[in-house]
C-alpha positions as CSV (number, residue, x, y, z in Angstrom):
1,X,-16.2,8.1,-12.9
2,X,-19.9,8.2,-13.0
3,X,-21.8,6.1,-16.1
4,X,-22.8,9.8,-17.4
5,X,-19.6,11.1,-17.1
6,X,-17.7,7.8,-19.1
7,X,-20.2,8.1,-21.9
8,X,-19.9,11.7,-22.4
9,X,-16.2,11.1,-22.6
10,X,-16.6,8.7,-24.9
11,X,-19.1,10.9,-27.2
12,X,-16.8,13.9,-27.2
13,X,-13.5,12.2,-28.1
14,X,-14.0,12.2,-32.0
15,X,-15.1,15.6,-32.2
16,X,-12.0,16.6,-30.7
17,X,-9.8,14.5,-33.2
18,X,-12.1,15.6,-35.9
19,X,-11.4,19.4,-34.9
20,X,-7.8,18.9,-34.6
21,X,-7.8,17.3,-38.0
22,X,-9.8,20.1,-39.5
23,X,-7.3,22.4,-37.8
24,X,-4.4,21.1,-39.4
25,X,-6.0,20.5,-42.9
26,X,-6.7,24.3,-42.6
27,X,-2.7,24.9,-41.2
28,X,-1.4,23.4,-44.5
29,X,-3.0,26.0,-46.7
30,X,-0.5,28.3,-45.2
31,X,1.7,30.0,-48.5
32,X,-0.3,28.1,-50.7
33,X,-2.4,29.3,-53.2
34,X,-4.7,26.1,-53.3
35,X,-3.8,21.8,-53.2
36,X,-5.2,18.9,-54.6
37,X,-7.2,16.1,-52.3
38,X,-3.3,14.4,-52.9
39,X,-1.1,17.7,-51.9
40,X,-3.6,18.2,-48.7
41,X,-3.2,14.3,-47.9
42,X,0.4,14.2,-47.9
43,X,1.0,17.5,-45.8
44,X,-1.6,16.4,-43.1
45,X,-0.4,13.0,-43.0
46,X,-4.0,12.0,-43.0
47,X,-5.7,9.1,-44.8
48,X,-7.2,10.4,-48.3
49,X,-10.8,9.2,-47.1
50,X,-10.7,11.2,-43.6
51,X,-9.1,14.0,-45.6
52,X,-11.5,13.9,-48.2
53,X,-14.7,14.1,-45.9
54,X,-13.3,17.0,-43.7
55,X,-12.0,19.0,-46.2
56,X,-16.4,18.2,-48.0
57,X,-17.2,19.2,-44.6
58,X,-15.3,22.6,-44.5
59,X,-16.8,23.2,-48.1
60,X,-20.8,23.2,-46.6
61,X,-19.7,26.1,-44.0
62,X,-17.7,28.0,-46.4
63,X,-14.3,27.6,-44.9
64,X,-12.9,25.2,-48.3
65,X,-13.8,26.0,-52.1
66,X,-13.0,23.8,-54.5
67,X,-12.0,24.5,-58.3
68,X,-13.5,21.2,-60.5
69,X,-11.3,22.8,-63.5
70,X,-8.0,22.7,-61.2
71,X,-9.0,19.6,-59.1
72,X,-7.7,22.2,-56.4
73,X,-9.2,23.1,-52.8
74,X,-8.3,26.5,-51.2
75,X,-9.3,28.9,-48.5
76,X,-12.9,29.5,-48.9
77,X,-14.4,33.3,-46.8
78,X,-15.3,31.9,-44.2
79,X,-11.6,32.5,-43.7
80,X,-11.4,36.1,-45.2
81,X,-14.4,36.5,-42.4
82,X,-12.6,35.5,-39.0
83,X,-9.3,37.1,-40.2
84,X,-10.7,40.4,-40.2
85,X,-11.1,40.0,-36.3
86,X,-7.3,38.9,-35.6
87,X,-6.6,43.2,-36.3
88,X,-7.8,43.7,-32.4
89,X,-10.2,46.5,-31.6
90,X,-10.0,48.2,-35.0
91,X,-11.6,46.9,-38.5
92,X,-8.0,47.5,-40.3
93,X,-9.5,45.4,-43.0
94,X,-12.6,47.5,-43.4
95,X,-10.4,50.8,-43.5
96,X,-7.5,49.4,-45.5
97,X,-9.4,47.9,-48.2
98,X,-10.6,51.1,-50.5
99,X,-6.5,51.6,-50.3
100,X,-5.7,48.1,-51.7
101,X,-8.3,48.6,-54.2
102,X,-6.4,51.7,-55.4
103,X,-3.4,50.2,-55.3
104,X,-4.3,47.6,-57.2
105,X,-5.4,49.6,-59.7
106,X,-3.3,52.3,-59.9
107,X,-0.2,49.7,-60.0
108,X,-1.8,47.0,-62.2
109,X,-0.6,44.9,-59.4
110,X,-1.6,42.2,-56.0
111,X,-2.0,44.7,-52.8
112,X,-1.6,42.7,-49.1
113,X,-2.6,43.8,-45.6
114,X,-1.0,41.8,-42.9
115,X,-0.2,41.7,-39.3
116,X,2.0,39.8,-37.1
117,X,1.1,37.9,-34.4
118,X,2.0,35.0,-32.0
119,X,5.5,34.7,-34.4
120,X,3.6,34.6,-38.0
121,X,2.6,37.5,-41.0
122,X,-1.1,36.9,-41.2
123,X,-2.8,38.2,-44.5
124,X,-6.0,40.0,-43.2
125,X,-7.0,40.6,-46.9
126,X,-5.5,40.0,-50.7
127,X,-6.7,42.7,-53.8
128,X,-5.9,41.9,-57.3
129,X,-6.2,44.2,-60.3
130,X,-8.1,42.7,-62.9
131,X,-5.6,44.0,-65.7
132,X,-2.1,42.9,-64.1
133,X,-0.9,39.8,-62.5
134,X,-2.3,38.1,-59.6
135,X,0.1,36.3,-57.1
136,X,-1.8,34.3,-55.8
137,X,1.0,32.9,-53.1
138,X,-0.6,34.2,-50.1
139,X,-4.4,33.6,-48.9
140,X,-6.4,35.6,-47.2
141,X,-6.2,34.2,-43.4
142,X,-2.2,32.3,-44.8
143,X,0.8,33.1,-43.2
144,X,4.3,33.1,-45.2
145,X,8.1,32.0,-43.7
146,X,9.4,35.1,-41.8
147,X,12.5,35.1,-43.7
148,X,10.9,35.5,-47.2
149,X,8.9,38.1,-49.4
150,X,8.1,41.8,-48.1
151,X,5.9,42.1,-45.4
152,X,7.0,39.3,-43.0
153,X,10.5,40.6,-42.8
154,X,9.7,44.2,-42.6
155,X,6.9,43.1,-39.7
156,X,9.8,41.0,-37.6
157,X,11.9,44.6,-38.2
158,X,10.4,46.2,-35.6
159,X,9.4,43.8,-32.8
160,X,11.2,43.8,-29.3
161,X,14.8,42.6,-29.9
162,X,13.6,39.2,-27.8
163,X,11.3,38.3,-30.0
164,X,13.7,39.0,-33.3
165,X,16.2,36.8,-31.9
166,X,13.8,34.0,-31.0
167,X,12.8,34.0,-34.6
168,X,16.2,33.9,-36.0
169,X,16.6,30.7,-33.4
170,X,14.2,29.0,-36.1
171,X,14.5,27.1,-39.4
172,X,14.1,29.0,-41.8
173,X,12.6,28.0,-45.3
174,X,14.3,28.4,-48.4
175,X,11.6,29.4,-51.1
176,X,13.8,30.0,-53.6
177,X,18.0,30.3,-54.3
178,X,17.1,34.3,-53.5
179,X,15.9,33.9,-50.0
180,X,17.7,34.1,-47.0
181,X,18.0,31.3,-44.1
182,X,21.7,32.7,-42.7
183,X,20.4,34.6,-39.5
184,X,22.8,37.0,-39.4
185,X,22.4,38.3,-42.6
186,X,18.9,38.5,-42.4
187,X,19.0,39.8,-39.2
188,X,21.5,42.9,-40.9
189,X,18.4,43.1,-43.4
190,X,16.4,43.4,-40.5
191,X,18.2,46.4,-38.9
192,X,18.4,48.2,-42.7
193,X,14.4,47.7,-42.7
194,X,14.1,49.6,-39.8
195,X,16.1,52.1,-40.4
196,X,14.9,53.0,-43.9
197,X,11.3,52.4,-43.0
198,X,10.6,49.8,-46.1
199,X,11.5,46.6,-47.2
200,X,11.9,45.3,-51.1
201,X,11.9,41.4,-51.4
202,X,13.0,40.2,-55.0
203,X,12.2,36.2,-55.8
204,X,12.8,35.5,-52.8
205,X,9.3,33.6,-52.7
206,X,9.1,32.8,-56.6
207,X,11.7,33.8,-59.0
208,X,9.8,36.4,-61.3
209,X,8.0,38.1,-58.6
210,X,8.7,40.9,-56.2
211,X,7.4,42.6,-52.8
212,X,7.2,46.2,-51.6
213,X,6.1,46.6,-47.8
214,X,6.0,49.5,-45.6
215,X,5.1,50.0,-42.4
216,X,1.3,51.7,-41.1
217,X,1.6,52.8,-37.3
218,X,-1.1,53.4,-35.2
219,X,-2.3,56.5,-33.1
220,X,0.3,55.4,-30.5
221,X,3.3,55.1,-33.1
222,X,3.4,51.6,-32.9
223,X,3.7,49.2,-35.6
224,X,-0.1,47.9,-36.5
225,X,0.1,46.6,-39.4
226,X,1.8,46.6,-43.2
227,X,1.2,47.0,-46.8
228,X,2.5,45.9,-49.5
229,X,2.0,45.2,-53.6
230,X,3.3,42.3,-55.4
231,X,3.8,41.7,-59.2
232,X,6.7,41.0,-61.6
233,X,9.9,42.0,-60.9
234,X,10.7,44.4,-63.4
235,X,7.1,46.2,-62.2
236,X,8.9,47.2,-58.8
237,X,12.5,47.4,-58.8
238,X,14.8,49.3,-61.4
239,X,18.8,49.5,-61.1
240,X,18.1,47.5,-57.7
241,X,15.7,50.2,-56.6
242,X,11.8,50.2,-55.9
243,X,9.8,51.9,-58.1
244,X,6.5,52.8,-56.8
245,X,7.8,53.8,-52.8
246,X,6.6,56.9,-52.8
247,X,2.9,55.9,-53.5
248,X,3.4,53.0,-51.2
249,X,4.2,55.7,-48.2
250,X,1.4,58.0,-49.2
251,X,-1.4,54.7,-48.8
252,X,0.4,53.8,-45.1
253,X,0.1,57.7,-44.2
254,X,-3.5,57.6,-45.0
255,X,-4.1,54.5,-43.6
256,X,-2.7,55.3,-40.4
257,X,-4.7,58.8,-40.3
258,X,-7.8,56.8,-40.2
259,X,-6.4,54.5,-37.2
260,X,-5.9,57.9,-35.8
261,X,-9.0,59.2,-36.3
262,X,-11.1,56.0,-35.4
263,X,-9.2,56.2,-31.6
């Protein structure tokens, strides 16, 4: 190896271990509103002074804010930014987002668009009205456990019968008592998802709160995305029913008449 060669090694090695670090400082975020210097430290399993100076790091190019009344750090939109992009060749997040607002105000609720891909829920963006209840327990850009809340399980619902089962082949996190880690009786859940189109998750992620997904196919009929509100319990389900399903189904119809229209 030439002189030139050795010291550009050398040179480039701590930016990639500073990248990777960064990477997985960014990773733990994932379900989490926001985490202390101390919460980020421990689920990194970095040093608090390398943690520290990456996560001040993120903060100059927007991808970290921090809260000096919480102590907290959280997804800053830088974030918001590059998950917009993970929707493929349509801006789902620019179309879907006067719907979320309406949602959110209509319901007095938090309204969530997400895709799956590579094996995870991504939240492409987050609304909450001003007058109701935020849930703040998934960020913009965050993914949450397949086998918990609305959205991820009614996602998984409709992917190839491979992929389902190598999903159910994985741990599976237990959020609360409510949610489910036995795979076959979330994958029975699964198969009544499918079949009735939508998907009701109650404290399964916090005890309190509640999730109402549907589905939004594209101009091929394919799954492309989901929405879904969020709020208190008794706000979405009564006698073990969903309130609001019907409005849910008219936003997903007009959101997928704009996919359709955008071909």
């Amino acid at each position: 190896m030439s002189k030139d060669a050795d010291a550009e090694k050398k040179n480039s090695t701590p930016n990639v271990r500073a990248a990777t670090r960064a990477m997985t400082i960014l990773k733990s975020f994932a379900g989490k509103a926001g985490q202390t210097l101390a919460e980020v430290t421990t689920a990194t399993g970095l040093d608090k002074g390398t943690t520290r100076r990456l996560l001040l790091t993120m903060m100059d190019s927007g991808f970290v804010l921090h809260d000096p009344a919480t102590q907290q750090y959280r997804l800053g939109f830088a974030i918001r930014q590059l998950a917009a992009s993970v929707a493929g060749e349509f801006d789902l997040r620019t179309m879907a987002l006067p719907i979320l607002n309406e949602l959110a105000t209509d319901l007095h609720m938090t309204a969530f668009l997400s895709v799956y891909k590579d094996g995870e829920t991504i939240c492409l963006e987050r609304v909450h009205d001003m007058r109701g209840i935020e849930v703040h327990w998934w960020p913009v850009g965050g993914s949450l456990p397949f086998n918990c809340g609305g959205a991820p399980k009614l996602l998984l619902s409709y992917r190839p019968e491979a992929e389902i089962a190598r999903m159910l082949k994985r741990p599976m996190v237990a959020a609360t008592p409510k949610s489910i880690t036995d795979p076959a009786k979330l994958r029975a859940i699964l198969t009544k998802i499918r079949k009735q189109g939508w998907v009701l998750g109650v404290d399964d992620v916090a005890i309190g709160l509640s999730a109402l997904a549907v589905p939004v196919r594209d101009g091929e009929g394919e799954i492309a995305c989901a929405v879904s509100v969020a709020g208190l319990t008794p706000q979405l389900v009564s006698r073990g029913k969903p309130l609001h399903l019907d409005r849910m189904l008219a936003a997903a119809a007009e959101l997928e008449r704009l996919l359709r229209t955008s071909l």
